[in-house]
N, C-alpha and C positions, 0 to 999 in steps of 0.2 A: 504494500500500500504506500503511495508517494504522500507525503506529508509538506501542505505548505505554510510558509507564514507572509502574514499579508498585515502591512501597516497603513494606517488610513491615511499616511502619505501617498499612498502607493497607486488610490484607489478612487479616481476622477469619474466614471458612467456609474450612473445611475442607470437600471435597467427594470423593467416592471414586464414581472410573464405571470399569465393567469393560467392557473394548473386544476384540476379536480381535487376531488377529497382525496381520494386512495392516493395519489401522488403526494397529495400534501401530509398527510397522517405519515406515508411511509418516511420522508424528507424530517418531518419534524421529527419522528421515533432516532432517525441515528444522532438528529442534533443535539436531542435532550440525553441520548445514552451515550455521546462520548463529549457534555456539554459544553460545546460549545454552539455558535448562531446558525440559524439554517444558510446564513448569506455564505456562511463557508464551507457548508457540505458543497451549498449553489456550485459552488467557484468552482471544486473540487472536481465536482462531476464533467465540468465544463473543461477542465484541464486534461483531465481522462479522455473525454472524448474526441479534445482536438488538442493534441501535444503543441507544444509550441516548436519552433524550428530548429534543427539541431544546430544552428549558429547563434542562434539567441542565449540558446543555453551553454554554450563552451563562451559568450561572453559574459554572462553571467556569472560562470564558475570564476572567468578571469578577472573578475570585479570581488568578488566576495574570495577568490584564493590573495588577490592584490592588497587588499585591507589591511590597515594597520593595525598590531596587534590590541584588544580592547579585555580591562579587566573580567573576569569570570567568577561568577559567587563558587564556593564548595556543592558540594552535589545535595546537600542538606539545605542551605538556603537558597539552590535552583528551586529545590523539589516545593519548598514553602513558596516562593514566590509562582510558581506554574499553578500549587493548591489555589492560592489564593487569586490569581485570575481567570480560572475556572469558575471558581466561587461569584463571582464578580460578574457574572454571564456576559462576559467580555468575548 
């Protein structure tokens, strides 16, 4: 499963699609079981479906491998800071 992170810097259209119940029940059941927002299963499923360009992504990696290096909590105050914005229905 491809895991992404998306900042709302990141994140300019607004998009508005009208789905039935059984879509929407099933969309809301993963967002509330792995909680987070349904706008990110949205995204998720939309990245599955259409991969983005395999040059987009080796610039990508060449931007985030390029990065200067940036402090990292212990795995202990990751895991409380990841609890608590879960919690936070962020």
């Amino acid at each position: 499963m491809t895991t992404s992170c998306y900042s709302m810097l990141m994140l300019t259209r607004r998009l508005q699609v009208l789905i039935d119940e059984d879509r929407y029940r099933r969309i809301t059941a993963v967002a509330d079981e792995r909680g987070v927002a349904v706008a990110v299963i949205v995204r998720e499923a939309i990245d599955r479906a259409i991969p983005t360009a395999p040059e987009d992504r080796s610039a990508a990696a060449r931007c985030i491998l390029g990065a200067a290096p940036m402090p990292v909590p212990d795995v202990a105050e990751l895991r409380a800071e990841l609890d608590e914005a879960r919690s936070s229905g962020a």
